[in-house]
C-alpha positions in Angstrom: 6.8 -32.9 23.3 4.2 -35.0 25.0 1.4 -32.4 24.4 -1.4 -32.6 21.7 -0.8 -29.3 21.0 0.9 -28.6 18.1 4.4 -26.6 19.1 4.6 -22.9 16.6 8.0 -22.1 15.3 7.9 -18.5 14.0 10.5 -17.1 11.7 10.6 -13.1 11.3 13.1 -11.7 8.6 13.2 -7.7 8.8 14.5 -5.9 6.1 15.0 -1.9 6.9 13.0 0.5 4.5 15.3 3.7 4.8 19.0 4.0 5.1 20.6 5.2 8.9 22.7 7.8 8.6 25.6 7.3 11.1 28.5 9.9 11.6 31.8 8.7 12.0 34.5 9.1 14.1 36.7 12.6 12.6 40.4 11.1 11.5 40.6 14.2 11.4 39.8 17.1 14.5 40.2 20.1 12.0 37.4 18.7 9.6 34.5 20.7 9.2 32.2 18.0 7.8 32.5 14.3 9.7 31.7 11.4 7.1 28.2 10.5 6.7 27.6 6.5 6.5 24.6 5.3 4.6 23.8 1.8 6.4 21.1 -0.7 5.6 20.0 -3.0 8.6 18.7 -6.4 7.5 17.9 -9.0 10.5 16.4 -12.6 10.9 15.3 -14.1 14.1 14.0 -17.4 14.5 12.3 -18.3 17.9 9.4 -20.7 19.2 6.5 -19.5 20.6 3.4 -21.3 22.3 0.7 -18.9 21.6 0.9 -18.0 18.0 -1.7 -15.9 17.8 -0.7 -13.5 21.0 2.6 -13.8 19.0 1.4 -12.4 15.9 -0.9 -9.6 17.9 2.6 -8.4 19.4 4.7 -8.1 16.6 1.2 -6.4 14.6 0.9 -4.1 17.0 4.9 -3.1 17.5 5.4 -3.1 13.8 2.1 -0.6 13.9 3.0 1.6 16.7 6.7 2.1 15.2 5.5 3.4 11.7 6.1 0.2 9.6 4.4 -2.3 7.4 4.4 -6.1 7.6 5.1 -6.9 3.6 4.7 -10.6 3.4 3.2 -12.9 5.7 3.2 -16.8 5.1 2.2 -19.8 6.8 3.2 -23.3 6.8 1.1 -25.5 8.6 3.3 -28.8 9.1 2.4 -31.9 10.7 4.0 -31.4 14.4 4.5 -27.8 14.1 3.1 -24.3 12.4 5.8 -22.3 10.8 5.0 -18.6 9.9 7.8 -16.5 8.1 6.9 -12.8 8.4 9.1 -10.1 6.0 9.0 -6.3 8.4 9.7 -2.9 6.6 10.2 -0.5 9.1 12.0 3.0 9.3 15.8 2.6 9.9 15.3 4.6 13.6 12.8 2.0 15.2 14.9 -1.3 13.5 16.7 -1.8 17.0 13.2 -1.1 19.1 11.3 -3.7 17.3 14.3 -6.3 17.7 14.0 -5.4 21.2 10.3 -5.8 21.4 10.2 -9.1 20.0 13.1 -10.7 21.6 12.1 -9.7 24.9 8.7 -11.5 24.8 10.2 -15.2 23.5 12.1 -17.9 26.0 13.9 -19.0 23.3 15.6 -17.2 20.5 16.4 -20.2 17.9 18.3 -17.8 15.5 19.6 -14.5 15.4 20.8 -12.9 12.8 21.5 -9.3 12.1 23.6 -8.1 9.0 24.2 -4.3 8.4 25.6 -3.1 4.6 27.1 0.1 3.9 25.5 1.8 1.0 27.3 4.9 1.5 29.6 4.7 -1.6 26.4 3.6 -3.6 24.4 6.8 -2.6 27.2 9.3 -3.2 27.3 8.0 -6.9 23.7 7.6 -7.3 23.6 11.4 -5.9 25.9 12.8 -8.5 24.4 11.3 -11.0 21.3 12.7 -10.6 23.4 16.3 -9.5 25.5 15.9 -13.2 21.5 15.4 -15.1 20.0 18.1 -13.3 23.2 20.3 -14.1 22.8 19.2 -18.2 18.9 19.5 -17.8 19.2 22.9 -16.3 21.7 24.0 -19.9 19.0 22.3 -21.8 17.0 24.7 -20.3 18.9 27.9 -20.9 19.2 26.4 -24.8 15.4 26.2 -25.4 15.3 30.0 -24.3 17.6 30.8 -27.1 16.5 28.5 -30.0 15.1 30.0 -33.0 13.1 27.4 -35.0 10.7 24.8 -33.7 12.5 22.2 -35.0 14.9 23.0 -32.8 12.5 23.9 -29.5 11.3 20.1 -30.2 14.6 18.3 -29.7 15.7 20.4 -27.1 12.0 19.9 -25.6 12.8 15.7 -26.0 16.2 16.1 -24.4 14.6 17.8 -21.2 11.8 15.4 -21.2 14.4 12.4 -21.4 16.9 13.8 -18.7 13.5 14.6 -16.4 12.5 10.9 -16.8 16.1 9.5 -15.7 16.4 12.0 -13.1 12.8 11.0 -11.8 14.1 7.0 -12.3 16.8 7.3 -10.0 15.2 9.2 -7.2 
C-alpha cells in the first residue's frame, strides 16, 4: 500500500451467551414431543477495514441495539497496521443478525469462521441432576418436619443447606 495511512485489520471473535433451542426433524410422525437441541454458536471473522473508528461505532451500536455486551476489547497497534480483536456476547436469537450486520459493511472478509456445538446431551444431565437434588432436598424436607431432637433438626438443617448450595451451583 502506497498510502501513509496506516491500513486496520480488525479481528471480531463472538461467542454466544445463551443456548438456541432448535427442534428437530420427528423420526417419528406419532411423537408427541420433537427433540429439543441445545446449540451454542461460536464465530470469528477477520476482515480489513479503512476507517477503524466508523468500524468500531457499527459493531458498538449493533452489538447495543441487539441486547448484547462487547466483553473484551484489545488493541495492537503494529507498525504498518492496527489490529483490534473484539470478544461479542450476545443472545443466541440475534447471533446470525449481527454476523449479518458486520459482514455486510466490509469489502473484504479475510476470515470466516463459524462453529456451532451441541450441548444438548450436556443440559439434559445437568438438568437431572439438579431434578434428583431438589427431589432428595424436598425428603430432607419432609424429615426435619418429623425429627424429634435438635440434634437431629441440625444435621437435617446442614443437609438442606448443602443440597440448596449445589443446587444453586449448578443453575
Amino acid at each position: 500500500c502506497s498510502s501513509d495511512e496506516k491500513q486496520s485489520n480488525f479481528a471480531l471473535w463472538e461467542a454466544e451467551e445463551v443456548a438456541v433451542e432448535y427442534k428437530t426433524p420427528d423420526a417419528d410422525a406419532d411423537a408427541d414431543i420433537p427433540e429439543v437441541r441445545k446449540l451454542i454458536k461460536e464465530g470469528e471473522i477477520i476482515f480489513e477495514t479503512t476507517d477503524i473508528k466508523a468500524t468500531q461505532s457499527l459493531i458498538g451500536n449493533a452489538v447495543s441495539e441487539l441486547g448484547g455486551y462487547i466483553a473484551k476489547d484489545n488493541i495492537y497497534d503494529l507498525n504498518d497496521r492496527i489490529t483490534q480483536r473484539i470478544v461479542i456476547r450476545i443472545p443466541s436469537a440475534k447471533f446470525d443478525q449481527l454476523l449479518s450486520v458486520i459482514s455486510d459493511d466490509v469489502e473484504k472478509i479475510d476470515l470466516k469462521n463459524i462453529e456451532v456445538l451441541d450441548v444438548s446431551e450436556e443440559f439434559i444431565d445437568i438438568e437431572a441432576r439438579v431434578q434428583t437434588k431438589k427431589e432428595l432436598e424436598n425428603r430432607y424436607k419432609q424429615l426435619l418436619s418429623q425429627a424429634k431432637s435438635v440434634e437431629e433438626i441440625l444435621k437435617i438443617e446442614k443437609e438442606i443447606g448443602n443440597l440448596r448450595s449445589e443446587i444453586e451451583s449448578i443453575e
